[in-house]
N, C-alpha and C positions, 0 to 999 in steps of 0.2 A: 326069645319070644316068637311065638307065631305071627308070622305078616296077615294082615288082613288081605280076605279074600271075597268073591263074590261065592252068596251061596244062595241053593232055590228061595230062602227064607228073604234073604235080602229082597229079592225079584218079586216077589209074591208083596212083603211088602212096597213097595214102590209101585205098583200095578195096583194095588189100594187105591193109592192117590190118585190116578188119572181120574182128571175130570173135576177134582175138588180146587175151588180157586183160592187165590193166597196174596197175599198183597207182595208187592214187588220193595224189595227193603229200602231204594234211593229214592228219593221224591225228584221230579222230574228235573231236567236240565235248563228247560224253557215251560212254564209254569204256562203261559199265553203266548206261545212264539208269533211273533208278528214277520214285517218287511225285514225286519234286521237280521233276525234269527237266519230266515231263508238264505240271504247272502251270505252269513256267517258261518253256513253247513256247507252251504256249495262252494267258498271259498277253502274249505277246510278239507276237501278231497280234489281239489282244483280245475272245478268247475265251471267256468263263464259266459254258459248261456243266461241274458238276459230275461228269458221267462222267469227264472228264480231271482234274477237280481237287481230286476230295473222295473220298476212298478210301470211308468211312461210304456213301456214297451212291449208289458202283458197285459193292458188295457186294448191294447190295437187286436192282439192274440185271439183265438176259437174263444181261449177261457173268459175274457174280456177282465181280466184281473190277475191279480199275482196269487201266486198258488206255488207250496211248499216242492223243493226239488225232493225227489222218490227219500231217500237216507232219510230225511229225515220225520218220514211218518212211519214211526216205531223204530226202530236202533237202537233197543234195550234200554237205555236209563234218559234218550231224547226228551220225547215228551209224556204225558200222561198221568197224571194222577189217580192214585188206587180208586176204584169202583167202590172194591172191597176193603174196607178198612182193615180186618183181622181175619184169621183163621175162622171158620164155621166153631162154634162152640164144638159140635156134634164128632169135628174132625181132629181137635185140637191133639190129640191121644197118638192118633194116627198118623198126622205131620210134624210130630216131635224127631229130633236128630236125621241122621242120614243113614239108610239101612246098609249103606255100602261105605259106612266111614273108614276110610284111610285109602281107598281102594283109589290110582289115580285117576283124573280125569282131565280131559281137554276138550277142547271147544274146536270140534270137527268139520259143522258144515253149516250153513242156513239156507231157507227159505221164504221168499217174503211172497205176501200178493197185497197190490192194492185196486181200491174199490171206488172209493171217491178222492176229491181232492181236497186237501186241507188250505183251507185261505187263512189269511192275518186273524190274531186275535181273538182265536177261539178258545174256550178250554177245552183240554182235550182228556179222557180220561181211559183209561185201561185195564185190565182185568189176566190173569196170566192161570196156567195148570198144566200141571203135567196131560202131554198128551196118547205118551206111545212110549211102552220100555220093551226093548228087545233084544230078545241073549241070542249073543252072535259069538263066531269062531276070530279070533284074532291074530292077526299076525306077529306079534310080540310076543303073547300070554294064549293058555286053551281057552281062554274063556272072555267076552269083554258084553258090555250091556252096552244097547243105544238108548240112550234117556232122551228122548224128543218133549222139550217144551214148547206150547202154544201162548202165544200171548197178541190182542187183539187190543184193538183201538177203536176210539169213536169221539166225534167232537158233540155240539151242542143238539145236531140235527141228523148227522147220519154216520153208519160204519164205514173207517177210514181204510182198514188195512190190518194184516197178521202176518206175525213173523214165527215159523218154526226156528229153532234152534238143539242143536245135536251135541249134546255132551256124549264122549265115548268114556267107559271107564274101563277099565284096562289092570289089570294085573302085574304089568309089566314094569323089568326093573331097571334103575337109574342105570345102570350099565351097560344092556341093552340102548336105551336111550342115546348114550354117549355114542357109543358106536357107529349109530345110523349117520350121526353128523362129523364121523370124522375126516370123511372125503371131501368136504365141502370144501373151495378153493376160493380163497380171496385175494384178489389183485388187483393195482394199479390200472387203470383204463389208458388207453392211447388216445392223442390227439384226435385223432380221427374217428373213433369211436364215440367220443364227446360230441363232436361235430355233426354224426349222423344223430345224435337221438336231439340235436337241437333243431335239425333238420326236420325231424318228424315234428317237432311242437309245433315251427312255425307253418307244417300243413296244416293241422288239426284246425277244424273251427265246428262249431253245432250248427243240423240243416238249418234251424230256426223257424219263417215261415211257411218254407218252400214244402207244400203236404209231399210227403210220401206213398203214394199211391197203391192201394193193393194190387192194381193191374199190373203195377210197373214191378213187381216186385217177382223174384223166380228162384227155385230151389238152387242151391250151389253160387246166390248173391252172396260178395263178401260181404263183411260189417267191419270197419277198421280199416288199416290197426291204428291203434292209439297207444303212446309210450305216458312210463308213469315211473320214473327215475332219472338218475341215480337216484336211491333213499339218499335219505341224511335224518338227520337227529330233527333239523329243523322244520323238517317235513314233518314230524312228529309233533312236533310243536303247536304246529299253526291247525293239525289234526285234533290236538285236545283243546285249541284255541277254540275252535266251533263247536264240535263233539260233546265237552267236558270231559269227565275225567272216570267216567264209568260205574260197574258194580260197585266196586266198594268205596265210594265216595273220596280221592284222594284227596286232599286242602293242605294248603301251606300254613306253617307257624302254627298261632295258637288252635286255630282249629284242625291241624293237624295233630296236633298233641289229641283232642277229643278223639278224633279218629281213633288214635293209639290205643286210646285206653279202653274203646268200642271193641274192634277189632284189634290185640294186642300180637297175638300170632300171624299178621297180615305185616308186620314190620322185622326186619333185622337186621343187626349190627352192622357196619361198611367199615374199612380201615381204620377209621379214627374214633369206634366205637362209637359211631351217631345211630340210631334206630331209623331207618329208613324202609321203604316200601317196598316189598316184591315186586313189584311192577315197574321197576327199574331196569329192569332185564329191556326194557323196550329204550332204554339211552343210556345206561354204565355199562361198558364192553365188559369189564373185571368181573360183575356178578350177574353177566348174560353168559359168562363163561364158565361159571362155577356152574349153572344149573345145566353144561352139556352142550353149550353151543356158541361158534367159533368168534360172534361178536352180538349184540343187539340186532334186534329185530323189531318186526314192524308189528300191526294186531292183524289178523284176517281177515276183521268187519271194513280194513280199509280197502284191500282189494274187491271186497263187494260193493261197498261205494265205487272204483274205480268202475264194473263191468254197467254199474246202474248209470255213469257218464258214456260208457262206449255204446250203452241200448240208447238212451235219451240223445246224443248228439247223432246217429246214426238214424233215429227215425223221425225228428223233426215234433215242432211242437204241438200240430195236429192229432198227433196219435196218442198211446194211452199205453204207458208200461204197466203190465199186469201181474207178471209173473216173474219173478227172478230167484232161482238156487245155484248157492256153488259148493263147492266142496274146500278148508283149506289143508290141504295136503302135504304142503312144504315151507318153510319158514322162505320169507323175504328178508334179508340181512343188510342192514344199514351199507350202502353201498352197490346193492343189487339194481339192476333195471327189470323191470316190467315187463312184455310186450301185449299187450289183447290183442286181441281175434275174432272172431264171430263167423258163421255161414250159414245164410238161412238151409234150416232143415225141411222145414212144409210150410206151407201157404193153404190155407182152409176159413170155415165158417165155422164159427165155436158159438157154442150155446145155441146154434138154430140160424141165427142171422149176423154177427159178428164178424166183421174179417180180419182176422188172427194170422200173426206170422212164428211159428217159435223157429229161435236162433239158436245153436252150438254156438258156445264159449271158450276161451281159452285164457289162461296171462300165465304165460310163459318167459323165463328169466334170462339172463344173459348166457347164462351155460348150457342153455337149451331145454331144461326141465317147467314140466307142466307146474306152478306149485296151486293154480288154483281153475280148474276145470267148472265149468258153470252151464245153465240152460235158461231162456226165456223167453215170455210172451210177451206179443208186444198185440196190442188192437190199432190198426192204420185204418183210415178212412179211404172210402172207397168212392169211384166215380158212381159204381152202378148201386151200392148200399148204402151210399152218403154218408154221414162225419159218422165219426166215434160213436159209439153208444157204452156208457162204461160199461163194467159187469158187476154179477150180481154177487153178494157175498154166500160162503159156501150154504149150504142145504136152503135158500132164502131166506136166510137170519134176520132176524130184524134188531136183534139186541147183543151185548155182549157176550153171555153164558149160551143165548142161541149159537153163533159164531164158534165156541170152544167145542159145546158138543159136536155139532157137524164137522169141526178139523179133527174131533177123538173117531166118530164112529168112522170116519171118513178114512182115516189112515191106513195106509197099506204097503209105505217104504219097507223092500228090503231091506 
């Protein structure tokens, strides 16, 4: 049989769809996230600035109240309930199937910005569309698309925040794939390498009140480092403990049975003939191994949550994280260590009167490989501009579909 492939037809359709909105299939993770939730996110990437987690303590704060840690305003199935309930009648035709079906894909990079702050107990609701497809040269395959989705947020009063997201699709074959990871070395840690990254934990702490000054601040400032390993399965754990459990809704027992029968190709056999979940691969070594790699692995959205604590504990809770992308480039492998990084790159006034700092990023593993490279803005208040002023959402949105088009007409990634 012929393998499916990408072709101009595919692309042409798909570039249809930008711009048409669509409801997003999971219903949100925290329907009204309150105080809890907040703790429960920033416990879940290992978090423990007080802003997010001690109400007492973000009462004293600029915000004079407790207000969500960055993850978790948008993070794909967090919060938000559809805007849009259904497909547009008019498009129904048009966002039937997938024009690149079989062709694979994985989850490359993201980009978030936020806008205001999310407090307790709001509803929050969402709106999502394709916003950018782009036929690129591949390093695996001659041919690979970037499928950029937009998805935007907003509570009862104002826009919260938007997350691009980069599915690569790719041509490329399981064998190729195997290949890439067969150098990968797993071994035993030494005492004394235990020691050092225990080391690091007990420096770490968040500036907290202490403002970060734009005066004080100078190109070639570090940011970091902060360690974020060994993995383990358990760190995994306590990751879907906050999190939930993602796209495709997993659940135990009888509502996992419903799952099953929803999504039936989303399950497959394990040793003892049990139909269990793909997404296994992130805690059974045995069927992280079958699909090409040397043991279980982590998700990528967790080391974005990581770089979104090395910005927020690095500029204190004065400031206003605005911008954050990374790329994930290389699997983290249950066992790997972390390292982040950061250096400020410029110090400027963004939008007119704003003072903006964007950071170079790094999280770098124990064998010395980049596996996720990142960049972002951060707004510090200034002595001579005074506190924060947030920023504006892209083209002056005022609503959700205003927000999508301005990220579509807006886009210009390579």
């Amino acid at each position: 049989m012929e393998e499916p492939g990408i072709t101009d037809e595919g692309i042409a359709r798909l570039r249809a769809r930008i711009g048409v909105p669509y409801p997003h299939p999971q219903p949100p993770h925290y329907r009204r996230p309150n105080v809890d939730s907040f703790r429960n996110v920033a416990v879940a990437y290992g978090d423990d600035n007080p802003l997010w987690c001690d109400p007492d303590y973000a009462a004293t704060s600029r915000w004079e109240g407790s207000l969500a840690p960055p993850p978790l305003v948008g993070g794909d199935t967090l919060i938000g309930e559809n805007e849009v309930p259904g497909v547009p009648d008019e498009h129904r035709d048009l966002m039937k199937g997938d024009p690149l079906r079989g062709v694979h894909a994985f989850y490359s990079a993201s980009a978030r910005e936020w806008w205001a702050p999310l407090r307790p107990d709001r509803r929050c609701l969402r709106r999502n569309a394709l916003v950018a497809v782009l036929d690129k040269p591949s390093e695996f395959a001659g041919r690979s698309v970037h499928e950029w989705t937009g998805e935007v947020f907003r509570d009862e009063g104002a826009l919260l925040s938007a997350q691009y997201r980069l599915m690569i699709r790719t041509e490329r074959t399981e064998a190729r794939q195997r290949k890439k990871y067969d150098a990968v070395e797993l071994r035993p840690y030494e005492d004394e390498e235990i020691e050092a990254i225990e080391a690091q934990y007990a420096a770490e702490r968040p500036r907290g009140g202490e403002p970060r000054w734009f005066e004080d601040v100078a190109v070639g400032d570090v940011v970091g480092p902060m360690v974020k390993g060994p993995l383990t399965v358990t760190d995994m754990v306590c990751w879907h403990a906050g999190m939930g459990m993602g796209l495709y809704g997993v659940k135990p027992l009888r509502l996992g049975y419903r799952n099953r029968r929803r999504i039936p190709t989303f399950f497959h056999r394990d040793d003892l003939n049990v139909p269990d979940v793909m997404q296994r691969v992130h805690w059974d070594p045995a069927f992280a191994r079958r699909s090409g790699n040397p043991t279980t692995f982590d998700y990528g959205r967790m080391r974005e949550t990581w770089l979104v604590h090395l910005c927020t504990d690095w500029m204190g809770d004065d400031a206003w994280l605005w911008k954050l992308e990374c790329e994930f480039r290389l699997f983290n492998y249950v066992g790997d260590t972390q390292w982040l990084r950061g250096t400020v790159a410029r110090t400027y006034l963004a939008e007119g009167d704003r003072p903006a700092v964007d950071l170079e990023l790094e999280v770098r593993n124990q064998r010395g490989d980049v596996t996720t490279p990142g960049r972002a803005t951060v707004l510090v208040p200034s002595r001579r501009h005074g506190p924060v002023r947030l920023p504006d959402p892209p083209g002056g949105a005022t609503d959700l579909q205003g927000a999508l088009d301005a990220m579509a007409a807006g886009f210009d990634r390579e």
